[in-house]
C-alpha positions in Angstrom: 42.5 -121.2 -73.7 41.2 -123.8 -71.7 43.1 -125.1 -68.0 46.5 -124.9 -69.4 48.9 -123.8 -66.8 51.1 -120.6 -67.8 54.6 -120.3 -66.2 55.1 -117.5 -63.7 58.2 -116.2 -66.0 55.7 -115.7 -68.7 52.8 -113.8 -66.5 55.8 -111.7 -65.0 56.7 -110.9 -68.6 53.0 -109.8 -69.7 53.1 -106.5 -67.9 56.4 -105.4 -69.7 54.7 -106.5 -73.3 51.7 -104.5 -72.1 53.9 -101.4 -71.4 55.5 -101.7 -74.4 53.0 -102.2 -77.0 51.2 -98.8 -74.9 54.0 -96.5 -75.9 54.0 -98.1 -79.7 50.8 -97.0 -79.6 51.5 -93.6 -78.1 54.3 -93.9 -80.7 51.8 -94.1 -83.7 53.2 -97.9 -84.6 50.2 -100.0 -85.7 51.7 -103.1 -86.9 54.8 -105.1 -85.4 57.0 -108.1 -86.2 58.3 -110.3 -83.2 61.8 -109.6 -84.4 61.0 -106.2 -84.0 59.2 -106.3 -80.6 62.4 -108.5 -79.1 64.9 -105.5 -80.3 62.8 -103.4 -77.6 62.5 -105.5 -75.2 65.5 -107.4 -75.6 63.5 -110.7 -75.3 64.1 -113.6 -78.1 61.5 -113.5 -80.9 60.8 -116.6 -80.6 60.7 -116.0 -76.9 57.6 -113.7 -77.4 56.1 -116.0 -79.8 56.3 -119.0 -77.3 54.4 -116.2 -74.7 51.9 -115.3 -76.5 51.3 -118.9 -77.9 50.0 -119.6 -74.9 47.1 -117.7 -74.8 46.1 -118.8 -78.3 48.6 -116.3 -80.2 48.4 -113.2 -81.5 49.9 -112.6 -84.8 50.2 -113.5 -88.1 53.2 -115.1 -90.6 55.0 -112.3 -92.4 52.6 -110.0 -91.2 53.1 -109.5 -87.6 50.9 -108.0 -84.7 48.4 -105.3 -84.7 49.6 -103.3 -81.6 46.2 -101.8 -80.4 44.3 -105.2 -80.6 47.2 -107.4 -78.9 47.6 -104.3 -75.8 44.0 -104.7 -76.0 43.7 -109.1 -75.5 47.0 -108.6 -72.8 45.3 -106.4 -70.9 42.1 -108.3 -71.0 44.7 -111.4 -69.9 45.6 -109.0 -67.5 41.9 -108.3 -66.3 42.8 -104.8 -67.2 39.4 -104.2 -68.5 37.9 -104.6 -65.3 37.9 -102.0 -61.8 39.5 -103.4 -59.1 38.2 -101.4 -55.9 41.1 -101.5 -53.3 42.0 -100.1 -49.9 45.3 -99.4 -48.3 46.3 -100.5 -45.0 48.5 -98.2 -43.4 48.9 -94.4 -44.1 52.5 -93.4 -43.5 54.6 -92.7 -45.9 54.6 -95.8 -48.3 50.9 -95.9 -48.3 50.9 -92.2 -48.8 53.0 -92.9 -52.1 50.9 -95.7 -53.2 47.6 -93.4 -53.0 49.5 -90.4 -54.7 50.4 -92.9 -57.9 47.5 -91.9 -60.5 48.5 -93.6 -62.6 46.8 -97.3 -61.4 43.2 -96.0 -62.2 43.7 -95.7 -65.8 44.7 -99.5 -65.1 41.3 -99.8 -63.3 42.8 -100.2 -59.7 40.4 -97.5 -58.0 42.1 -96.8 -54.3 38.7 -96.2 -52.4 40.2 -95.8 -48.8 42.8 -95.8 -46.4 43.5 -97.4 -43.1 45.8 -96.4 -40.1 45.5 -97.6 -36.2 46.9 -94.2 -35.4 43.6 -92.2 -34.3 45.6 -88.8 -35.3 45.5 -89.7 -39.0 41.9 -90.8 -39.6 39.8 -88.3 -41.4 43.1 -86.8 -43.2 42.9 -87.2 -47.1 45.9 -87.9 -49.6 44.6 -87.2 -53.1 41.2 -87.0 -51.9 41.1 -90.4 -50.5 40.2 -90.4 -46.9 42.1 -92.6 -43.9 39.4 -94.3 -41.8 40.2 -95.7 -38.1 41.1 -99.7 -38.6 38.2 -99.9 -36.5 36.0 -99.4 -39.3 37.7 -102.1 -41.4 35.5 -104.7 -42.1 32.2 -102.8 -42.1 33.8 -101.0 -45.0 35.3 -103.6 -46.8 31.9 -105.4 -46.5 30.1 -102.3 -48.1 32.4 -100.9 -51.0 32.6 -103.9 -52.8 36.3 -104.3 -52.1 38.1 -106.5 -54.6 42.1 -105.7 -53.2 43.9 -104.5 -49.9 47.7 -103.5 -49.9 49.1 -103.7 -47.0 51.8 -101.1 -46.2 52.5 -101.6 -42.6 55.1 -103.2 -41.1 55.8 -106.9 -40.6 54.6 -107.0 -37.0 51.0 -106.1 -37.3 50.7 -107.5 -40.9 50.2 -111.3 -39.6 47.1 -110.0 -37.7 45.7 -107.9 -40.4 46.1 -109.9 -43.4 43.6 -112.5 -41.4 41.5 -110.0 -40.4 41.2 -109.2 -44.3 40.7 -113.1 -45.4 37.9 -113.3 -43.0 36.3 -110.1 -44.5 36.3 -112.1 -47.9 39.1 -110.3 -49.8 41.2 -113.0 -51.9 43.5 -110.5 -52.8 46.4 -109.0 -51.2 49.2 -106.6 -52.2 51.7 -107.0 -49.9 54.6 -104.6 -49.1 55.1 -105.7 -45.1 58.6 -107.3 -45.2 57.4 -110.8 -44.0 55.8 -113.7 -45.9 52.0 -114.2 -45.2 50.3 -117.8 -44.6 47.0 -117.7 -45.9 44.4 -120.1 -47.7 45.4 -121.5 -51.1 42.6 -119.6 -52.4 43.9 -116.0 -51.2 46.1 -114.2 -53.6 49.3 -112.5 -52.6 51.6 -110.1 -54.8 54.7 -109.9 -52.4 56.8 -106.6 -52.9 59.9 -106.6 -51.3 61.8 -103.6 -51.9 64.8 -104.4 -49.8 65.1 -107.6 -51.7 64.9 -105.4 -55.0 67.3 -103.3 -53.6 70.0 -105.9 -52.7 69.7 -107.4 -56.3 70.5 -104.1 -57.7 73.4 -104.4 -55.1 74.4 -107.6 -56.6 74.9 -106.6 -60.2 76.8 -103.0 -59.2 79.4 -105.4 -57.2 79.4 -108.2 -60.4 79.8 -105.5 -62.6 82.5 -104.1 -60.8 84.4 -107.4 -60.1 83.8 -108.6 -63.8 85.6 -104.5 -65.1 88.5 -105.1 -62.6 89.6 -108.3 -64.4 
């Protein structure tokens, strides 16, 4: 695959392909035309085959794509083979949901620990993972091997914290604090802003409606 530089549009669209090619499978489909995949996903076949291209393609002329083995090389794209060990800073409610959601370690994203500056909280356990004092942040991060930290606090502390991650080594961060974070070039950040996702949704209601009232 070499250096070649993939498009954000096309890493945002490997997760979706992943999902889908996982309930073909569930499905009991084992083989797959483009044509057939962009009915699903409502993507151009020759969208998906310009995707996939880039990672060396997938398929074959006239015969299509073997669902298990191309879930299989997208989620080894996706570094979906490996664990990811990860903490979460902040245990109120959004961390609390983020801890509850099983469903990221069968994706190998193992949530080994909270963290919560409120002294009241620390020793409670949400699915069995325990909230530590942020005092013991960096000791633990140090020895647990900790690949990922989502942060789920808001905007005023996360400034502070996400520096005090970076200098702890962790390169990256899932961020759900409402503010944009300026690290090092070589720090990762996943930004999740659900007001933002919230106001787009917003935005189509309100075109929809103005385009049905012409």
């Amino acid at each position: 695959m070499g250096e070649k530089e993939i498009s954000k549009a096309v890493i945002k669209r490997l997760p979706r392909y992943y999902r889908y090619l996982g309930e073909l499978m569930d499905s009991g489909v084992e083989r797959i035309s483009s044509g057939e995949l962009s009915k699903r996903m409502h993507v151009t076949a020759s969208q998906i085959r310009q995707d996939l291209n880039n990672f060396g393609g997938f398929g074959q002329q006239g015969y299509g794509y073997n669902v298990q083995y191309l879930y299989e090389e997208i989620g080894k794209i996706l570094g979906l083979d490996k664990r990811h060990n990860m903490i979460i800073i902040g245990a109120g409610n959004l961390g609390q949901a983020i801890a509850n959601y099983e469903n990221f370690e069968t994706r190998g994203f193992i949530t080994k620990a909270m963290f919560d500056k409120n002294p009241e909280l620390s020793g409670m356990k949400v699915r069995g993972i325990e909230v530590h004092g942020m005092d013991e942040l960096e000791d633990y991060i140090v020895s647990n091997d900790i690949h990922i930290a989502a942060l789920a606090i808001p905007k005023a502390g996360a400034i502070v914290v996400a520096q005090r991650l970076v200098n702890c080594g962790i390169k990256a961060i899932w961020n759900f604090a409402h503010t944009d974070l300026n690290l090092p070039k070589d720090v990762m950040v996943e930004n999740v802003h659900l007001s933002e996702s919230l106001m787009r949704l917003s935005y189509k209601i309100n075109s929809y409606e103005q385009e049905h009232r012409k």
